[in-house]
N, C-alpha and C positions, 0 to 999 in steps of 0.2 A: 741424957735427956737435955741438959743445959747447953752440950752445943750443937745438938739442932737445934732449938731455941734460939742461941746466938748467930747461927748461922743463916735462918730464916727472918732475924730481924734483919742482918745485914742484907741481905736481898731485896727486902721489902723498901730499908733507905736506899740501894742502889736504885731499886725500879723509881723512888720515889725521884732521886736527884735527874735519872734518866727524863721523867717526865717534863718535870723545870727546864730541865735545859733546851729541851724538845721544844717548850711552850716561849722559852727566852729568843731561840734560834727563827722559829715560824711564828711565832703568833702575831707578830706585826704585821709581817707579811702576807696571811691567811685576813687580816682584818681589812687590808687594804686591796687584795682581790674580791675577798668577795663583796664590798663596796662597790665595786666596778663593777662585780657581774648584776649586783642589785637595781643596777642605774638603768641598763639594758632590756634585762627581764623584765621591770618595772616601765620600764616605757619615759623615763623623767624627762626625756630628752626633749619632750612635745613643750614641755612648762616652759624653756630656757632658748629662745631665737631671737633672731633680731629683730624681725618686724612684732613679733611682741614687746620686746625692749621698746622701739618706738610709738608704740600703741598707750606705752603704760608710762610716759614721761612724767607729765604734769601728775599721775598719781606716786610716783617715784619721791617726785621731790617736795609734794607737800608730807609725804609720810617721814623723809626724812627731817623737815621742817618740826614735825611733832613729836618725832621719836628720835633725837640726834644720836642718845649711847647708843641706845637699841639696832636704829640703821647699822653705825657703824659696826657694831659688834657682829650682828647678823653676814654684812657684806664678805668682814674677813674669816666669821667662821665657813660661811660657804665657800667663798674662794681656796680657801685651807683645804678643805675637804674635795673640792673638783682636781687642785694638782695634789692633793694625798692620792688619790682613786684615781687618777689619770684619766679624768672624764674631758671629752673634746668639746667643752663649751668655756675654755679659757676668752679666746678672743670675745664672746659675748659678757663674757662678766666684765672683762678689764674696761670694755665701751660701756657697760653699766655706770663702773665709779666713774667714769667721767661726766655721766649725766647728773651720778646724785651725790658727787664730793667736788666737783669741778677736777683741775688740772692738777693740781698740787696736791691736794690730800688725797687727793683719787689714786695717785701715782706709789704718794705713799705707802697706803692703805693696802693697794694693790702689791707692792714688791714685797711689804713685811709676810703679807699671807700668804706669797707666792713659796717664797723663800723659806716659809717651816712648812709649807707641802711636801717643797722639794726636798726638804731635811727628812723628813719623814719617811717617803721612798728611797734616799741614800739610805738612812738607815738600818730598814728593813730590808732593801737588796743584800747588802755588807753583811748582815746577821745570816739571813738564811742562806744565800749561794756565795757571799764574798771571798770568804775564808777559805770553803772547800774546791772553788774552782781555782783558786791562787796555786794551792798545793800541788792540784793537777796539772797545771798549767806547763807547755811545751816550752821551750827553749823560747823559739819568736815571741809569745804569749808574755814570758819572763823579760824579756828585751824592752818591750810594747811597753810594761808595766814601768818599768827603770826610767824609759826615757819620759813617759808621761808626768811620772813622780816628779823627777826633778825639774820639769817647768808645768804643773800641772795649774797653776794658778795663770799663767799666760794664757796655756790653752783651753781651761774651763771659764773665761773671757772671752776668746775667738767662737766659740759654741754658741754660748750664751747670745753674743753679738749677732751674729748672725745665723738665721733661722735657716738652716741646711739639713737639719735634724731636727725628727720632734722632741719638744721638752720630754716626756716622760724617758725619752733616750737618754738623753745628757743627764738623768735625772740618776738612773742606774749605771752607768758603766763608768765612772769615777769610784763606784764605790766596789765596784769588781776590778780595778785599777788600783786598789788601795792609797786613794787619794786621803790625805788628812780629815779630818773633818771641819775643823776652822778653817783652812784651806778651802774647801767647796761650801760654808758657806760664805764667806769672803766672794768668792770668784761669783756663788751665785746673784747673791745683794747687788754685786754693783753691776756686771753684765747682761741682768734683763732690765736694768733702767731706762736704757735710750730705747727698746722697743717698748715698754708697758709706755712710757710718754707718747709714742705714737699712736696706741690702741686707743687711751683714756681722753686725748685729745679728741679722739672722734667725738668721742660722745658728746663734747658741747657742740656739736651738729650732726646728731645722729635722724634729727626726722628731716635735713635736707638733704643725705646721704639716703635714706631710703626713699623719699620722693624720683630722685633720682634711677631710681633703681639697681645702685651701685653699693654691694656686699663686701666690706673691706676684709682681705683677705693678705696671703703672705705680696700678691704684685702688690700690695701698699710700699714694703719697701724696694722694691725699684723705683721709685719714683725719686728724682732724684736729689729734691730735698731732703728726700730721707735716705736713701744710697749712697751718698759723699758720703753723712757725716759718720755714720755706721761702719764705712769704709777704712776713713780717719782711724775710728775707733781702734778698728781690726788689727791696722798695721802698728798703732801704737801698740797693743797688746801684744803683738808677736816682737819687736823689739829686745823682749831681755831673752827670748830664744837664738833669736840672730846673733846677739853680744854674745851669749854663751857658745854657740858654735864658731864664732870668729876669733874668741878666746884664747879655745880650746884648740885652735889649729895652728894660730901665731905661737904660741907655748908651745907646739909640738914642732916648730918649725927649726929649719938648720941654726946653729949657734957657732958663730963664727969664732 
């Protein structure tokens, strides 16, 4: 009798531990989709454009005038929570803080809440599929991951730099790459700065941008004040990838 008993408890903390881990592995994950699907189904999308961004200035900035923690707190929990949920109304938030923090703190405000969005989604990608697709992962897939690894902060900079992919992409496959996590966020912090400066700067002319009838979108940066320096960037960033492969060839070269 004692060990069924024993043997039934143990089943019950196996199911239990099973559960936990279940909940440890997806629940982030599950909480950050179905945000997304919430956004959709729910229709939010109508609240958050930019010709109501422009409509709503002058009340933007006396609310922020009266409510400074409050604005701020609000701006980056929202922001937090649109790159948590990979909702597509980044570009309109980021011309938001420009409106109602100006250039500087907009900038700020903008990359800290971008940056534990994006921590968020590494997270919970790395939890639910990181692990088990590594295991799976083929020969090339294993090659991919090795050589990412070792300049992965180079090229989680080149990404970020340049908008070639959407965020919520670079967001996840660092973390199915088994990129560090100080690592990606390092690389993320400083690689969406020189774009969020370019978003946040709109908005101290965002109602003669929409006068105009011009919806700043990625041709923003081709333009080529903002194409150099981004450029600049880029090549700086690839830099210690190039060292490291010129290294690695001169070291492997004849020895007289």
């Amino acid at each position: 009798m004692r060990d069924g008993t024993d043997s039934d408890g143990r089943n019950g903390e196996m199911a239990r531990r099973t559960g936990r881990s279940a909940v440890r592995r997806w629940g982030l994950a599950a909480v950050l989709v179905a945000g997304f699907a919430a956004f959709f189904l729910l229709d939010l999308g109508r609240f958050v454009s930019l010709s109501t961004l422009a409509g709503d200035c002058e009340r933007l900035e006396a609310w922020v005038d009266a409510n400074p923690a409050t604005a701020r707190g609000a701006y980056t929990g929202l922001y937090f929570l649109a790159i948590a949920f990979s909702l597509p109304i980044g570009v309109v938030l980021t011309i938001g803080g420009g409106v109602m923090f100006g250039l500087l703190e907009g900038t700020v405000l903008t990359v800290l809440a971008a940056t534990a969005g994006a921590l968020a989604v590494f997270l919970a990608a790395r939890s639910a599929v990181g692990d088990a697709l590594r295991r799976r992962a083929g020969p090339f897939a294993a090659k991919l991951e090795r050589g990412f690894r070792e300049n992965a902060l180079s090229y989680l900079l080149v990404l970020r730099l340049v908008p070639l992919f959407p965020f919520w992409l670079v967001n996840i496959v660092p973390a199915l790459l088994g990129v560090p996590t100080h690592t990606y966020v390092l690389g993320t912090l400083l690689g969406i700065i020189p774009g969020t400066l370019v978003f946040v700067s709109v908005g101290n002319g965002i109602e003669a941008v929409i006068d105009q009838g011009r919806v700043p979108g990625l041709e923003t940066f081709m333009e080529p004040a903002v194409f150099m320096p981004l450029a600049g960037l880029t090549l700086l960033a690839l830099l210690p990838v190039g060292y490291k492969r010129w290294r690695h060839r001169f070291d492997r070269g004849p020895r007289g």
